[in-house]
C-alpha positions in Angstrom: -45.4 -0.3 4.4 -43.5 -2.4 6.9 -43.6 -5.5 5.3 -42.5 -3.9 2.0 -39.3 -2.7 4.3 -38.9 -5.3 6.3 -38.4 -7.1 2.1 -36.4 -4.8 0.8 -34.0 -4.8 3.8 -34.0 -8.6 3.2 -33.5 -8.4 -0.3 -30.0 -6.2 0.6 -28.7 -8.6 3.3 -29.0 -11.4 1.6 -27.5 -9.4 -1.8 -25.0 -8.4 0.9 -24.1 -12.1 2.2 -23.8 -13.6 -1.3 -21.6 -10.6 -2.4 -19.5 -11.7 0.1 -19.6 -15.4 0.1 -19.0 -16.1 -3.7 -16.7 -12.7 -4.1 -14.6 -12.7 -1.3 -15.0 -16.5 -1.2 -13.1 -16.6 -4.3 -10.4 -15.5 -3.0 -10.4 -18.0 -0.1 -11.0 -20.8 -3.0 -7.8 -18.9 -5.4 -5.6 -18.8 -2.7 -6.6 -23.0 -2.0 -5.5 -23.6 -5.4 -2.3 -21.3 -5.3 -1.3 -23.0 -2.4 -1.2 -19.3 -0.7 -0.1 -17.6 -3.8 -2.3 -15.1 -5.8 -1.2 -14.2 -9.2 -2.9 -11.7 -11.6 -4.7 -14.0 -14.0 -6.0 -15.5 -10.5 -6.9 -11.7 -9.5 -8.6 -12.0 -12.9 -10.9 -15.1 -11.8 -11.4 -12.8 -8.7 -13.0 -10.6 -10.9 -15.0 -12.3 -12.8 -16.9 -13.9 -9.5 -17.7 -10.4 -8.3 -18.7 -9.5 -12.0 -21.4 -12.4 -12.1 -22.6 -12.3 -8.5 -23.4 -8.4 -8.5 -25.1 -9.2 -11.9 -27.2 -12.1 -10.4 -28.0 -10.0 -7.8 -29.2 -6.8 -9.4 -31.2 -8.6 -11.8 -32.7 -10.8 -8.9 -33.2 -8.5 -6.1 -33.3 -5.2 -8.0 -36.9 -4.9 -8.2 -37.3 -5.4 -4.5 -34.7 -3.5 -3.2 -32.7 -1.4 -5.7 -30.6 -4.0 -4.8 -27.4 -1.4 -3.3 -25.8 -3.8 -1.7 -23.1 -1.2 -1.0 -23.3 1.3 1.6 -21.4 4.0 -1.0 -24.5 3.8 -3.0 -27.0 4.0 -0.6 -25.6 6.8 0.3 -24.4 8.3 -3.0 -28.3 8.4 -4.1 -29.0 9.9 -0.6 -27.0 13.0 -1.7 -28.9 13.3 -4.6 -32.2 12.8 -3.3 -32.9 9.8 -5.5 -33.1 7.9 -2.2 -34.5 9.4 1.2 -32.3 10.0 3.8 -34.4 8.1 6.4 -33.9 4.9 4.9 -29.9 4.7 4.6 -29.5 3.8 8.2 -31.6 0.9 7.8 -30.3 0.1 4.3 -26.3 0.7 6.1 -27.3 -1.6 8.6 -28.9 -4.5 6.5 -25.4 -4.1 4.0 -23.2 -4.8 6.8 -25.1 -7.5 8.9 -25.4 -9.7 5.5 -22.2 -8.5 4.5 -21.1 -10.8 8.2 -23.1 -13.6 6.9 -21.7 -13.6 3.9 -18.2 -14.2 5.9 -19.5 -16.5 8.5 -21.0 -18.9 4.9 -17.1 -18.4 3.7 -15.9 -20.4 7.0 -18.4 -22.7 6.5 -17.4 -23.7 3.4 -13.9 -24.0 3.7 -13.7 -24.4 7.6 -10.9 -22.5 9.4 -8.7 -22.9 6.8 -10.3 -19.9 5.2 -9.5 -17.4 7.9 -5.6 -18.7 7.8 -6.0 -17.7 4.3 -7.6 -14.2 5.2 -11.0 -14.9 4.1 -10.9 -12.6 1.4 -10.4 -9.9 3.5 -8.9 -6.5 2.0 -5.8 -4.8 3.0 -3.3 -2.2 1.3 -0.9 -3.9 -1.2 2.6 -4.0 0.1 4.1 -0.3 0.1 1.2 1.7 -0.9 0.5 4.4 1.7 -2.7 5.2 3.1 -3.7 8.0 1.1 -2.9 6.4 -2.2 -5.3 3.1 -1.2 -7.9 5.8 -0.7 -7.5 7.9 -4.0 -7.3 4.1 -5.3 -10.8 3.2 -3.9 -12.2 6.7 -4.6 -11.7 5.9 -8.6 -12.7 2.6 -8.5 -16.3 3.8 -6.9 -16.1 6.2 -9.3 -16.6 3.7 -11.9 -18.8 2.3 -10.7 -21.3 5.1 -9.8 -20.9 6.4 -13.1 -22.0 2.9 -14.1 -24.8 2.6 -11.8 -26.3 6.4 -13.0 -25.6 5.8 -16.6 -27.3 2.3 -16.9 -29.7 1.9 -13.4 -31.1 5.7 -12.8 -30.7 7.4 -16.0 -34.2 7.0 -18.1 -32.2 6.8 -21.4 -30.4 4.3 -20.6 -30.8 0.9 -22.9 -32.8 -1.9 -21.1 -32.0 -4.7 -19.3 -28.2 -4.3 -19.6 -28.0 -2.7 -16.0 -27.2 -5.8 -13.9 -24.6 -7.3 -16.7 -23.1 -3.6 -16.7 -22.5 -2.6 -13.5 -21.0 -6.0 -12.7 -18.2 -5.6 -15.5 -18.0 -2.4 -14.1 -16.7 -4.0 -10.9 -14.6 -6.5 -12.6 -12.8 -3.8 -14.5 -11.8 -1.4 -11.0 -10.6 -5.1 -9.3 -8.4 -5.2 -12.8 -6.7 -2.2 -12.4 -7.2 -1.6 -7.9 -6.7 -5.2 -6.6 -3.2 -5.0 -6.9 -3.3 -1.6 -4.5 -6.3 -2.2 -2.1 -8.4 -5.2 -3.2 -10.8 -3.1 -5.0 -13.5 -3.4 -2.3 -15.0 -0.4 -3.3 -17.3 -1.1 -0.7 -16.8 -0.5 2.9 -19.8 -3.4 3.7 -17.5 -6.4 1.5 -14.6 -4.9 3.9 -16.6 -5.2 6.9 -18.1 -8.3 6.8 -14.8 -10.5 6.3 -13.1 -8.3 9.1 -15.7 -8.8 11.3 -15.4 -12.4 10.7 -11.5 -12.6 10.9 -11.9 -10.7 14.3 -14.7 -13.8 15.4 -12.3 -16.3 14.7 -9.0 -14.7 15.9 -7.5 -13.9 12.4 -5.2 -11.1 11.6 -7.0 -8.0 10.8 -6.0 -4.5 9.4 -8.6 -2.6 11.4 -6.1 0.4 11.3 -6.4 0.4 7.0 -10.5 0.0 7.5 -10.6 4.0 7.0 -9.5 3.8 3.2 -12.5 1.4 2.3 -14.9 4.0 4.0 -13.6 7.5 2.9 -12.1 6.5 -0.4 -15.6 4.7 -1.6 -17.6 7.2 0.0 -15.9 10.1 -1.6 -15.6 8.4 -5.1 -19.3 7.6 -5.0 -20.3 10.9 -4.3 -18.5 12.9 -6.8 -19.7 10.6 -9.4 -23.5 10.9 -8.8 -22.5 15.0 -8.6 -20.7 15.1 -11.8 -22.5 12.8 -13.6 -25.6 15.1 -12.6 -23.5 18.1 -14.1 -22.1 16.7 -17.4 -25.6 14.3 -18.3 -28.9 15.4 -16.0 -31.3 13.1 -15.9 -35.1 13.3 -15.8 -38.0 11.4 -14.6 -39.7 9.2 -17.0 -43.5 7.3 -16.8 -43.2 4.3 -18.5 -45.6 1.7 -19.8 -46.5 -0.5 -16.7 -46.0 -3.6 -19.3 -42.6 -1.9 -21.0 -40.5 -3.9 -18.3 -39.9 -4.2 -15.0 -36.4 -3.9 -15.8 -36.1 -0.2 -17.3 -33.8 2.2 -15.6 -35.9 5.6 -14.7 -35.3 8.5 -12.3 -35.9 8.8 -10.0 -38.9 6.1 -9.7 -35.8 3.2 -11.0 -35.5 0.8 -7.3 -31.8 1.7 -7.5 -33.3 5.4 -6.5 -36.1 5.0 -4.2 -37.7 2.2 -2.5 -41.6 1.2 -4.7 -43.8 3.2 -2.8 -41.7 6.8 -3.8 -41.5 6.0 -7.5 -42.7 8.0 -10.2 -43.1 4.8 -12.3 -42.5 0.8 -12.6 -39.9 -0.7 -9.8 -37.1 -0.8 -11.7 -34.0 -2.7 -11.3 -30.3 -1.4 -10.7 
C-alpha cells in the first residue's frame, strides 16, 4: 500500500510540474514573442497549452493517480467523500512541491529572462478588486468541477472523452477569467510560479495569493454539492475489459485512490 502511494503522489507531482511548465511556461514563451505584450488572441494560445497539457495528463496519469493535479479538487471530492480525507494532505502537498518544479523547469528553459517576464505567474488584472478576482476564480472552478463530475465521476458519462473535456473546460474559464485573474483556478499553478519568483528575487503579489485559494476552493465545492443535488450519481461495476478509461463513482481514480474502488481505476 505504500508503494501504490508513494505512485500516485508521483503521478500528481509530476502532473503538477508539467501543468506548470508547459501552462504557465506559455506565458513566459507569449510574452518572448510579444516583446512583453500579451494580447487576447495570445491569451487564446495561453489556453490552448493548458487545454492540451491537463488532457495529456489526465489520460496519462489518470489511472494512477486520479490525476487532480489541483488542490481544489482534491479537496472538492474530499467533501463528498469520493476521496478520503486522509489522503488530501499528502495529495496538497505533492500538487504544490511539483507545482515548484514545474517553475524551477520554466527558468531553465528560458533562463532568468523568464522571471523578468513573471514566469507565468498570476496576479489581479489592473482595477479589479479583491473580491471580484475571487467571485472570478470561484466560477471558473465552477466549470470546471462541473466538468470533472459530469465526465470523470459520473458513471453515465460517455467514455474516454474525460481528459479532452475537462481540458477545454479549462481553456474556456482562461477565455473568459484571464483578463481578471489569470484563470488559475488552481491555488497549486499560483503557488508554484510564486514560489519560484520569490527564489529568484522577482516581484510577487503574495498579498493577491488569497483569491486563488478561497475563490477556487469555494467554486469547487459548490459545484461537486450542486451537481450532487441537480444529477446524483451512482456507483457502477463495470466489465474489468470495458476500459480502463470509464468514468464511475465512486471507484473512477479521479474519486478514490485503486485500492477503495468499487470497480476498474478509472481515469479523470
Amino acid at each position: 500500500m505504500r508503494t501504490d502511494m508513494a505512485r500516485r503522489l508521483g503521478a500528481e507531482l509530476v502532473g503538477t510540474a508539467l501543468l506548470v511548465l508547459f501552462g504557465a511556461g506559455s506565458v513566459v514563451a507569449t510574452l518572448t514573442v510579444g516583446k512583453g505584450e500579451l494580447t487576447y488572441p495570445g491569451l487564446g494560445f495561453i489556453s490552448l497549452a493548458f487545454a492540451i497539457v491537463v488532457a495529456l495528463v489526465i489520460y496519462v496519469f489518470g489511472p494512477v493517480s486520479g490525476a487532480h493535479i489541483n488542490p481544489a479538487v482534491t479537496i472538492a471530492l474530499a467533501v463528498t467523500r469520493r476521496f478520503p480525507w486522509v489522503e488530501v494532505v499528502p495529495y496538497v502537498v505533492a500538487q504544490l512541491a511539483g507545482a515548484v518544479i514545474g517553475g524551477l523547469l520554466v527558468v531553465a528553459t528560458f533562463g532568468t529572462h523568464a522571471v523578468d517576464l513573471g514566469l507565468g505567474a498570476t496576479s489581479l488584472g489592473n482595477g479589479v478588486p479583491y473580491w471580484q478576482g475571487m467571485v472570478a476564480e470561484a466560477l471558473g472552478t465552477f466549470l470546471l468541477l462541473l466538468a470533472v463530475m459530469g465526465l470523470a465521476v459520473d458513471a453515465r458519462a460517455p467514455l474516454g472523452w474525460a481528459g479532452l473535456m475537462i481540458g477545454l473546460a479549462v481553456a474556456l474559464e482562461i477565455l473568459l477569467i484571464g483578463p481578471q485573474t489569470g484563470g488559475s483556478v488552481n491555488p497549486a499553478r499560483t503557488f508554484g510560479p510564486y514560489l519560484t519568483l520569490s527564489m529568484f528575487g522577482g516581484d510577487v503579489a503574495w498579498s493577491q495569493f488569497g483569491v486563488y485559494v478561497v475563490g477556487p476552493l469555494v467554486g469547487g465545492i459548490v459545484a461537486v454539492l450542486l451537481y450532487d443535488l441537480l444529477a446524483p450519481t451512482r456507483p457502477v461495476q463495470r466489465p474489468a475489459m470495458e476500459d480502463s478509461y470509464s468514468p464511475g463513482d465512486p471507484g473512477s481514480a479521479m474519486s478514490a485512490p485503486p485500492e477503495t474502488s468499487v470497480g476498474p481505476a478509472e481515469a479523470g
